[in-house]
Backbone and ligand atoms as CSV (ligand in chain L), in Angstrom:
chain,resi,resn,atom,element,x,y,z
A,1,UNK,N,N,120.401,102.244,102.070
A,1,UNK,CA,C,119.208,102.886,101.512
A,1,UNK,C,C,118.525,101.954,100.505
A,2,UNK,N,N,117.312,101.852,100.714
A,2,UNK,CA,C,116.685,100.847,99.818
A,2,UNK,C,C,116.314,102.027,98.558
A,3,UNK,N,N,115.917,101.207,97.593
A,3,UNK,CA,C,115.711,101.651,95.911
A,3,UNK,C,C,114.089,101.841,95.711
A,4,UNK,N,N,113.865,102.756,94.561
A,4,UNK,CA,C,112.374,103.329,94.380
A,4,UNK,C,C,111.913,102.200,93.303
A,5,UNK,N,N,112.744,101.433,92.846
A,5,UNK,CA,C,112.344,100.796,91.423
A,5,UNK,C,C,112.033,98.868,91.639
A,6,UNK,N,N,111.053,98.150,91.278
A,6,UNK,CA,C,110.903,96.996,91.255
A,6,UNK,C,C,110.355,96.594,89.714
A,7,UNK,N,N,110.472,94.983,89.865
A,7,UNK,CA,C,109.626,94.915,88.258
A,7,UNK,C,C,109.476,93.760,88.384
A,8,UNK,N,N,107.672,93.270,87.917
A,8,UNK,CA,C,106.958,92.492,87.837
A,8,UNK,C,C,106.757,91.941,86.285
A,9,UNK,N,N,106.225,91.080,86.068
A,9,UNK,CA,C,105.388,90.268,84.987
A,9,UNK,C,C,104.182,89.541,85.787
A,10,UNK,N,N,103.208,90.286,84.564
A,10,UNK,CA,C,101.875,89.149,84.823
A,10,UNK,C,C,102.160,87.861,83.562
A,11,UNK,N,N,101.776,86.565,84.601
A,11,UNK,CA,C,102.352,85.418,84.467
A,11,UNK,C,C,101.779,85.031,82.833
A,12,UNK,N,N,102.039,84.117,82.249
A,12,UNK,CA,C,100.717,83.661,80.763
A,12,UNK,C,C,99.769,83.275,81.654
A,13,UNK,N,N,99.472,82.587,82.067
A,13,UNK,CA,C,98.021,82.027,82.804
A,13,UNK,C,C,96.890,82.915,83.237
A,14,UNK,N,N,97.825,83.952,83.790
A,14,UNK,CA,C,97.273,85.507,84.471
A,14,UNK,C,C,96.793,85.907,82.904
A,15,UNK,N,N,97.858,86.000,82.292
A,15,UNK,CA,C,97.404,86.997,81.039
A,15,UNK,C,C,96.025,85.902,79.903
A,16,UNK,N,N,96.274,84.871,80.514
A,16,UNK,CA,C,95.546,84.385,79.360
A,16,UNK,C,C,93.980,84.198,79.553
A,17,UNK,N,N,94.364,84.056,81.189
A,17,UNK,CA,C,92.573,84.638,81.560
A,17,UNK,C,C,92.135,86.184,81.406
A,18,UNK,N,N,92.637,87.019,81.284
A,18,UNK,CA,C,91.594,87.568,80.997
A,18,UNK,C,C,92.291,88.951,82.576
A,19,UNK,N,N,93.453,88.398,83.023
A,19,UNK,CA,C,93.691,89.519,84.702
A,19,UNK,C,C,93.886,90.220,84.199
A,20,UNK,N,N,94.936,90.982,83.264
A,20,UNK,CA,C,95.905,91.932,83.084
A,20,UNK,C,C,95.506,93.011,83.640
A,21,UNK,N,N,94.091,94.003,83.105
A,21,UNK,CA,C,93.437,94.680,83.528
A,21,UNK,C,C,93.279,94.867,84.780
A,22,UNK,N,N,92.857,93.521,85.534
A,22,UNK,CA,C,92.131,93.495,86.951
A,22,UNK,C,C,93.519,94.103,87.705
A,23,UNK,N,N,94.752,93.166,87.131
A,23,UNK,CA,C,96.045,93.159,88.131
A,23,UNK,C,C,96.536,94.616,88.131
A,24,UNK,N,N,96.650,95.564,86.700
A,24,UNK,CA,C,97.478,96.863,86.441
A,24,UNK,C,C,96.419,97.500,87.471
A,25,UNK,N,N,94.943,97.841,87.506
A,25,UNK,CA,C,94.956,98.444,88.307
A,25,UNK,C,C,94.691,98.550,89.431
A,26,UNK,N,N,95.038,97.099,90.284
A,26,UNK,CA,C,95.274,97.034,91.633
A,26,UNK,C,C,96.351,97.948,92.117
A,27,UNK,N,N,97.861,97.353,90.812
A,27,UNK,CA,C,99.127,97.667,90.692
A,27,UNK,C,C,99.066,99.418,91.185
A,28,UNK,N,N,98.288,100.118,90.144
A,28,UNK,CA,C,98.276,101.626,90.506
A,28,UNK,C,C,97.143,102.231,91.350
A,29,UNK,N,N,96.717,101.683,91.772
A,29,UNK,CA,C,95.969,101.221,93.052
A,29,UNK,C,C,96.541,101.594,94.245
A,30,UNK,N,N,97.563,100.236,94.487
A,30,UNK,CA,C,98.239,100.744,95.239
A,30,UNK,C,C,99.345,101.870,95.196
A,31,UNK,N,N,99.837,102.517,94.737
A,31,UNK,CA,C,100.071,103.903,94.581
A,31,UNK,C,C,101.541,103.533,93.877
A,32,UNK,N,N,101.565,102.278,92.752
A,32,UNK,CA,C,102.921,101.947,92.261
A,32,UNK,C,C,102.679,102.654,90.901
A,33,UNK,N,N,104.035,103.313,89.918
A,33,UNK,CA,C,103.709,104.209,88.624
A,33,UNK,C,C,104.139,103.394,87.884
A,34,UNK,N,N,103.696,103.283,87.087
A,34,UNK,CA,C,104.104,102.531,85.882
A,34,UNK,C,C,105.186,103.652,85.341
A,35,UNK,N,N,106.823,102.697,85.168
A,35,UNK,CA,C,107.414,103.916,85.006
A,35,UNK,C,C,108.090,102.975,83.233
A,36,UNK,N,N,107.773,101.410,82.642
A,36,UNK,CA,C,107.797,100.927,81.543
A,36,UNK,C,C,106.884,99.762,81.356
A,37,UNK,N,N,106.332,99.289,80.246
A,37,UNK,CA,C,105.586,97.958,80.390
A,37,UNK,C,C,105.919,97.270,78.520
A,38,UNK,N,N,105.398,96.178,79.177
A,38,UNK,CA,C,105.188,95.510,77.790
A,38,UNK,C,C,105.071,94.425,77.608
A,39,UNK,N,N,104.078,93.621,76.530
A,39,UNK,CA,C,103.544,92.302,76.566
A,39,UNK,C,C,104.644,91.801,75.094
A,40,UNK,N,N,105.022,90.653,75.686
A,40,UNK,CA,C,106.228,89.948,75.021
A,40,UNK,C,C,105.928,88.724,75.269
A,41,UNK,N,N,106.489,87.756,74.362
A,41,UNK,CA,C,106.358,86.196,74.725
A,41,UNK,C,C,107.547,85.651,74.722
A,42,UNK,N,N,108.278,85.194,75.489
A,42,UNK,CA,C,109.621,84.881,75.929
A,42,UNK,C,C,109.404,82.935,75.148
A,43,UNK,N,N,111.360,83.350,74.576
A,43,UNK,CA,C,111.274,82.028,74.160
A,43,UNK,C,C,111.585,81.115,75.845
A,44,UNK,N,N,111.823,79.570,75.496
A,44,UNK,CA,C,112.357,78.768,76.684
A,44,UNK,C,C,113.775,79.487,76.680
A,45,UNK,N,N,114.349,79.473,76.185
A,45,UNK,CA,C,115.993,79.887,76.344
A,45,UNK,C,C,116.105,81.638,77.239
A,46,UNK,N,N,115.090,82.503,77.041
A,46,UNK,CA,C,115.118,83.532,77.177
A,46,UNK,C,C,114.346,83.700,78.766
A,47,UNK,N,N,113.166,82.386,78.914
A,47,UNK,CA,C,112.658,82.170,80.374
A,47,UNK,C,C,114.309,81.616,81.075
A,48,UNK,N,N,114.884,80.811,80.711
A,48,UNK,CA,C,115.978,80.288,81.060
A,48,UNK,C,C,116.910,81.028,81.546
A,49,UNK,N,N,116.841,82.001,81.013
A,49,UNK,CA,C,118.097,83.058,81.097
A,49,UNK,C,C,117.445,83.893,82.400
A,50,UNK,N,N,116.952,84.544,81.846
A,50,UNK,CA,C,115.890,85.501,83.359
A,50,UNK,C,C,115.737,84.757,84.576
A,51,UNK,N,N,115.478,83.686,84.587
A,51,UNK,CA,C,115.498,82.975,85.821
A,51,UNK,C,C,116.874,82.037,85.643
A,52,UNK,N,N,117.811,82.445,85.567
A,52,UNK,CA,C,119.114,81.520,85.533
A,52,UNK,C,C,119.754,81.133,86.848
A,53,UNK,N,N,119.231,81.922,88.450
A,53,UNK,CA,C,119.473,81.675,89.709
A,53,UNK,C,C,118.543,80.364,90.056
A,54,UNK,N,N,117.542,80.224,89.401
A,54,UNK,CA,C,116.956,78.917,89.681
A,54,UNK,C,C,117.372,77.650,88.621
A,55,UNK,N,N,118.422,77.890,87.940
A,55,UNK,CA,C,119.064,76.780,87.416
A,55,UNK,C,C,119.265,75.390,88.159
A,56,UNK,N,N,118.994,74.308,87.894
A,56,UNK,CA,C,119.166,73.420,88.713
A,56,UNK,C,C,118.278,72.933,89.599
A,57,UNK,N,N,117.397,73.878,89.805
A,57,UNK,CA,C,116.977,73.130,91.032
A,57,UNK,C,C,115.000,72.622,90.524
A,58,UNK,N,N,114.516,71.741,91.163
A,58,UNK,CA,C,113.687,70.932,90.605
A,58,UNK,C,C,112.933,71.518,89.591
A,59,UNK,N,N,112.409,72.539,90.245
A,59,UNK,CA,C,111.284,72.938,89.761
A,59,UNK,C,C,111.325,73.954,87.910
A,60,UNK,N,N,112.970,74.371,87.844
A,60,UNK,CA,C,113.410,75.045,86.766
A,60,UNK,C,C,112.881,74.577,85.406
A,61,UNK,N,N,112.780,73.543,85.201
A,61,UNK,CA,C,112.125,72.847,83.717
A,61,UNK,C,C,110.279,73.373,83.905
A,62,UNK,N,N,110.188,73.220,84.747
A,62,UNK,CA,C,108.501,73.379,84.246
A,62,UNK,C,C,108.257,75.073,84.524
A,63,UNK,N,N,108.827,75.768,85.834
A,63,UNK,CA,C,108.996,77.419,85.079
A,63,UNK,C,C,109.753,77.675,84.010
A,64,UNK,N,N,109.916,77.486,83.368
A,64,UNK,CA,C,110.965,77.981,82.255
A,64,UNK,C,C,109.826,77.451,80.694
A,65,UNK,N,N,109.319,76.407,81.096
A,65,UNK,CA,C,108.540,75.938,79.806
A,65,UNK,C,C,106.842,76.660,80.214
A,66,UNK,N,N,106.499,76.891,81.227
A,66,UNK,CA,C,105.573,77.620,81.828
A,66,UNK,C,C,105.927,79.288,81.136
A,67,UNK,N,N,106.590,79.714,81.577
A,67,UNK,CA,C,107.183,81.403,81.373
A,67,UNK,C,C,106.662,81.712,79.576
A,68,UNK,N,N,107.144,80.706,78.980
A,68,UNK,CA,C,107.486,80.371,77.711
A,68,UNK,C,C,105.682,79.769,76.666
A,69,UNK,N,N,105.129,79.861,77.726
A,69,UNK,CA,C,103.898,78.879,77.197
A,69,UNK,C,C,103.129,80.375,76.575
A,70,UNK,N,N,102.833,81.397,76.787
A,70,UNK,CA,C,102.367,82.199,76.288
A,70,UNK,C,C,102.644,83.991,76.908
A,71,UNK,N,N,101.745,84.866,75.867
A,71,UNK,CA,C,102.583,85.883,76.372
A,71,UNK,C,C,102.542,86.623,78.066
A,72,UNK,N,N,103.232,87.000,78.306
A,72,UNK,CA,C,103.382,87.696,79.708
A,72,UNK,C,C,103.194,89.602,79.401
A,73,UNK,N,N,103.250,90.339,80.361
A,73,UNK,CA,C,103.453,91.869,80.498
A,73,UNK,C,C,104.454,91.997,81.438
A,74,UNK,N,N,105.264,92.509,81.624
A,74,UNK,CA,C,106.599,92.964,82.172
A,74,UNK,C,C,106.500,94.530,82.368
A,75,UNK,N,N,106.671,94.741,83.068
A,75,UNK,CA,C,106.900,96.406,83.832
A,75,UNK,C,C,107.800,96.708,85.200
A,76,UNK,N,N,108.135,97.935,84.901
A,76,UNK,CA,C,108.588,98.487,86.265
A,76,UNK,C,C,107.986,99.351,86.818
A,77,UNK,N,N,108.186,98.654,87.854
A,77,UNK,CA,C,107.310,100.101,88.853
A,77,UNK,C,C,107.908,100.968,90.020
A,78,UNK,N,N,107.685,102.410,90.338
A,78,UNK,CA,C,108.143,102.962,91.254
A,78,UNK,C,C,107.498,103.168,92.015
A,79,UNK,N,N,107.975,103.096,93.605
A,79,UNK,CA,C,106.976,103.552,94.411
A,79,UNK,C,C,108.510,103.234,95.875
A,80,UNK,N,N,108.542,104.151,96.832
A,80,UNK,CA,C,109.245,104.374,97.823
A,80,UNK,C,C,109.159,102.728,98.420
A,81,UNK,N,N,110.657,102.478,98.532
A,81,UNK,CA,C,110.630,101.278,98.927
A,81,UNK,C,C,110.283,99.912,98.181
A,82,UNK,N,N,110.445,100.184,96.812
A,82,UNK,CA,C,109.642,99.375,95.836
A,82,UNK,C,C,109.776,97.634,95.740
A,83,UNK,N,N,110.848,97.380,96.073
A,83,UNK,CA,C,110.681,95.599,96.379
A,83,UNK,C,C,110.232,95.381,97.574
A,84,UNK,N,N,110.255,95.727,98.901
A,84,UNK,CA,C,109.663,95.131,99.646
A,84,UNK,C,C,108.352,95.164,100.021
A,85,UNK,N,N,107.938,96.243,99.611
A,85,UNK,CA,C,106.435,96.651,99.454
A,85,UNK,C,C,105.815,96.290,98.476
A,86,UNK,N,N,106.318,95.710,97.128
A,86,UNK,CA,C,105.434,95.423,96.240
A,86,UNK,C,C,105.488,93.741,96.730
A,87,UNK,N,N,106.291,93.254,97.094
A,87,UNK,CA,C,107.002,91.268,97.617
A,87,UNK,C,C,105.597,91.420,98.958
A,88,UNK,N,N,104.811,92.724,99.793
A,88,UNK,CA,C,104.141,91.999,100.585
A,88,UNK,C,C,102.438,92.289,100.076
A,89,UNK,N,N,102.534,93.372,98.527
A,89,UNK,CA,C,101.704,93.989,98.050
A,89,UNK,C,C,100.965,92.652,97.208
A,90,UNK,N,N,101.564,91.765,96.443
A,90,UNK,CA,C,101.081,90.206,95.760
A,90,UNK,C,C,101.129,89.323,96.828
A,91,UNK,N,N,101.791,88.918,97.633
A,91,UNK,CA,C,101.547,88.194,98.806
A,91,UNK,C,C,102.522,86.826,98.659
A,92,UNK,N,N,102.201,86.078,99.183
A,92,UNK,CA,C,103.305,85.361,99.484
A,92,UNK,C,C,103.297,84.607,98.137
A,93,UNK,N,N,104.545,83.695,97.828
A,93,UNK,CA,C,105.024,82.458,96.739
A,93,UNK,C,C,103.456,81.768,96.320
A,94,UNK,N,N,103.307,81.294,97.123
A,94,UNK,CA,C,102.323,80.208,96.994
A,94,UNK,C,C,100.613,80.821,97.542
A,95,UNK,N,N,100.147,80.771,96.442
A,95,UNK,CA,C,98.973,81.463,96.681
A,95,UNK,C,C,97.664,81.062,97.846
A,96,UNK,N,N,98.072,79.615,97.906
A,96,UNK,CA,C,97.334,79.323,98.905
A,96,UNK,C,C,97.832,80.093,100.615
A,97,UNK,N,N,99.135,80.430,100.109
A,97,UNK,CA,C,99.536,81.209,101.658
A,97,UNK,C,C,99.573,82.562,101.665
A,98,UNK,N,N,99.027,82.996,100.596
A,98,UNK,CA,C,99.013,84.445,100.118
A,98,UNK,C,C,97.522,85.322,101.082
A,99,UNK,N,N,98.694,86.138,101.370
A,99,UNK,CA,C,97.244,86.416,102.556
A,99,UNK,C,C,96.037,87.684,101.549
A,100,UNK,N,N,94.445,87.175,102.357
A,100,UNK,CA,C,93.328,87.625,101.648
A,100,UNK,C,C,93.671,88.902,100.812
A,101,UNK,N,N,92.836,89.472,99.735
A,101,UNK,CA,C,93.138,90.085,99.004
A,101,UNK,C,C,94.536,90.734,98.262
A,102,UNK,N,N,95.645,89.829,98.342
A,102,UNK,CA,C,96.446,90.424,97.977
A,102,UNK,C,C,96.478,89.333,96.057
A,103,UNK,N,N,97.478,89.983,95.258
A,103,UNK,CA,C,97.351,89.673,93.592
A,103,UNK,C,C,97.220,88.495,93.448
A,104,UNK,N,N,98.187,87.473,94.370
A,104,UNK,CA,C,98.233,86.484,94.196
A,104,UNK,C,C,97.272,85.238,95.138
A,105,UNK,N,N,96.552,85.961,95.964
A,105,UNK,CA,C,95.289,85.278,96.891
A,105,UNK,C,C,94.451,85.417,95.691
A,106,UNK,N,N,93.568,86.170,94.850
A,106,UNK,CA,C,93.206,86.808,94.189
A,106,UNK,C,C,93.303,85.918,92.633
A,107,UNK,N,N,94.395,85.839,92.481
A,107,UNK,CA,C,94.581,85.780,90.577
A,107,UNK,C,C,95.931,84.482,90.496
A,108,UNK,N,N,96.237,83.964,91.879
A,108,UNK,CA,C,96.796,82.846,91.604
A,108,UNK,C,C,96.167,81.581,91.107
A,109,UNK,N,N,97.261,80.638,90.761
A,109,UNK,CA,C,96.720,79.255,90.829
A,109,UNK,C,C,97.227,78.518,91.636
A,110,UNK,N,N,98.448,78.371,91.704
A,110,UNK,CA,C,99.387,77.410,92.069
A,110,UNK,C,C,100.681,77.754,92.432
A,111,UNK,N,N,101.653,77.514,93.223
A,111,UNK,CA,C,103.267,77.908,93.551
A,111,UNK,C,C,103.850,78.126,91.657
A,112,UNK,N,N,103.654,77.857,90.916
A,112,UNK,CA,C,104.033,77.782,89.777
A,112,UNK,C,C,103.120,78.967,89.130
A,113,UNK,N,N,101.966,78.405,88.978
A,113,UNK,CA,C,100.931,79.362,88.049
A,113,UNK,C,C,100.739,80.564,89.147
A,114,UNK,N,N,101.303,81.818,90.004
A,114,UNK,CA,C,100.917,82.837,90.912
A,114,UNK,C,C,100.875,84.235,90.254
A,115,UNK,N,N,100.368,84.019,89.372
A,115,UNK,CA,C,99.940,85.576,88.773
A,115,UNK,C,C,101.095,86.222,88.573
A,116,UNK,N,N,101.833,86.587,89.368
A,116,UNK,CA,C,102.941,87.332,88.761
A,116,UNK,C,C,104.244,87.266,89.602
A,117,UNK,N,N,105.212,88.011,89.215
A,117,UNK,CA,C,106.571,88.064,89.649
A,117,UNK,C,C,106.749,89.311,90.322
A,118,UNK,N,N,107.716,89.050,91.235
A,118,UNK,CA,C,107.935,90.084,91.691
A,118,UNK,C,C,109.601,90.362,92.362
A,119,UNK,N,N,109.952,91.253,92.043
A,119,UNK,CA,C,111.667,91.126,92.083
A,119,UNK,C,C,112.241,91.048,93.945
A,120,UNK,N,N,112.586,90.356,94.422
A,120,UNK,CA,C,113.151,89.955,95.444
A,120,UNK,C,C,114.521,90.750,96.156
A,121,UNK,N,N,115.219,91.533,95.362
A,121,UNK,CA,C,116.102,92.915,95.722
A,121,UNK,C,C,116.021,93.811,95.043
A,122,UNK,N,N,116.630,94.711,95.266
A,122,UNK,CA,C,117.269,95.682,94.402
A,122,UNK,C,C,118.266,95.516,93.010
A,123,UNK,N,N,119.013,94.866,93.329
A,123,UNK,CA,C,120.059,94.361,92.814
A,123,UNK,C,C,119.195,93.281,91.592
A,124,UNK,N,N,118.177,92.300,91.949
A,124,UNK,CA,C,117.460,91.858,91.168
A,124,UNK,C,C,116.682,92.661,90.184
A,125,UNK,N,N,115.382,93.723,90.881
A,125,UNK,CA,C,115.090,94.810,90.063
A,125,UNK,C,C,115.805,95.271,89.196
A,126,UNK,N,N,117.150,95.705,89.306
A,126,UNK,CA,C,117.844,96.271,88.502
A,126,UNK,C,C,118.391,95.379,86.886
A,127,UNK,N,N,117.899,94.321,87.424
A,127,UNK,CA,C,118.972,93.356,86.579
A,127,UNK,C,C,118.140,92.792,85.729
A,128,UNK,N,N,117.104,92.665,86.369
A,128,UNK,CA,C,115.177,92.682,85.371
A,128,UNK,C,C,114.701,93.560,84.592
A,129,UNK,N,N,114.385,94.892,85.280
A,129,UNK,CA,C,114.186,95.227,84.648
A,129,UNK,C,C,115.122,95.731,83.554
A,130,UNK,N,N,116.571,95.834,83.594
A,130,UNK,CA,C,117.600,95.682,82.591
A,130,UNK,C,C,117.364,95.118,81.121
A,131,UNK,N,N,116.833,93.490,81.562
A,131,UNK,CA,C,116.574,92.510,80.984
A,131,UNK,C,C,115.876,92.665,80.075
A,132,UNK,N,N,114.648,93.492,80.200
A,132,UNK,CA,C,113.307,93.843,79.945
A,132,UNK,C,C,113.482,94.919,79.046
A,133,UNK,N,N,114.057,96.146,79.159
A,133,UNK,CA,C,113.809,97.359,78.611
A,133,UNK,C,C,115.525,98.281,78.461
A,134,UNK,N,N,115.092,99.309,77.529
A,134,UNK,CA,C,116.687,100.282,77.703
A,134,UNK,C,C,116.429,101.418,78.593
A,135,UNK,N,N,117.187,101.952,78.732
A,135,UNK,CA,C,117.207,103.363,79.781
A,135,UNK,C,C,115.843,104.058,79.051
A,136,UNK,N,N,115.910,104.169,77.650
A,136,UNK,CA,C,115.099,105.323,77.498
A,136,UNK,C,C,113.538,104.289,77.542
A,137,UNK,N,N,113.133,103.215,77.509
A,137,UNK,CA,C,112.385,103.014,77.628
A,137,UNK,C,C,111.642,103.152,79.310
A,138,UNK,N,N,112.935,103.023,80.152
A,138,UNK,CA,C,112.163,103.430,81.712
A,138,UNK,C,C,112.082,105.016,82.135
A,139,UNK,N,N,112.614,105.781,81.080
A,139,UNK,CA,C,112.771,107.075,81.469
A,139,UNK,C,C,111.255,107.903,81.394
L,1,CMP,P1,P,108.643,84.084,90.979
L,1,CMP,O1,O,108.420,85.198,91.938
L,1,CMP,O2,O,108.410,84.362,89.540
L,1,CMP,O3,O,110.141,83.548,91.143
L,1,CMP,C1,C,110.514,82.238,90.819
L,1,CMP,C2,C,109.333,81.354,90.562
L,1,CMP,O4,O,109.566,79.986,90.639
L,1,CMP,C3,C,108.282,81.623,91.616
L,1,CMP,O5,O,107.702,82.875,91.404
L,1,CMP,C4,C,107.369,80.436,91.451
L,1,CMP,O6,O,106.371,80.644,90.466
L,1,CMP,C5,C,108.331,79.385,90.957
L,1,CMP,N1,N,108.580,78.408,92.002
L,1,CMP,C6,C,109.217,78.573,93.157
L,1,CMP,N2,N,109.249,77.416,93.844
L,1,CMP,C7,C,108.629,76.508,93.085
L,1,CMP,C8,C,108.356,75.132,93.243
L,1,CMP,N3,N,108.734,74.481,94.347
L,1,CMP,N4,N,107.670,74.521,92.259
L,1,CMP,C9,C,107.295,75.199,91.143
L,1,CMP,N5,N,107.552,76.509,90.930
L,1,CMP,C10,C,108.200,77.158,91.907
């Protein structure tokens, strides 16, 4: 059985132009609830940590000092089926392959700079938005 719960961040780049707005209400738009949110600025050690499965591998130094460059919004959202539908709802990694109108066709820049995140399981969701907030804040 798949899970009702996923959780995103709009990226600093996203937030620093000016999306946040544009992106939340695509977000409930598409019929996802905001069920916690919040704009935070993550140190490097704390981007480090959240993304600690991409340890090692090339690209980890410049997301992690990217994540870290200014503030982000973090939320969870519910909606039936919530990671795989929200993973085809922003569109693909890389925005240039992100198909038309989706967050990241839209409000990307770059495989790096793509507007936002989006949790890849369940098991991830859970562990994010964990990361992010306490019980009573998603309740
Ligand atoms: P996100 O969904 O936040 O999960 C991990 C992030 O790493 C991903 O979005 C991209 O922004 C980033 N990423 C993945 N692959 C690369 C890469 N090859 N170069 C730079 N950034 C990458």
């Amino acid at each position: 059985m798949t899970g009702n719960i996923t959780f995103t961040m709009i990226k600093p780049s996203a937030f620093e132009a000016g999306y946040t707005g544009n992106i939340l209400a695509l977000i409930e738009q598409g019929g996802y609830k905001i069920k916690a949110m919040k704009k935070i600025c993550l140190s490097k050690a704390e981007a480090g940590l959240f993304y600690e499965m991409h340890f090692g591998k090339p690209f980890y130094e410049e997301l992690t000092s990217f994540m870290s460059s200014g503030p982000i919004v973090a939320a969870v959202l519910e909606k039936e089926n919530a990671v795989e539908a929200f993973r085809k709802f922003i569109g693909a990694t890389d925005p240039s392959k992100a198909e038309k109108g989706t967050i990241r066709n839209l409000y990307g820049k770059n495989l790096g700079e793509n507007a936002v995140h989006g949790s890849d399981s369940d098991e991830s969701a859970e562990r994010e938005a964990t990361f992010f907030f306490s019980l009573i804040e998603r309740s």
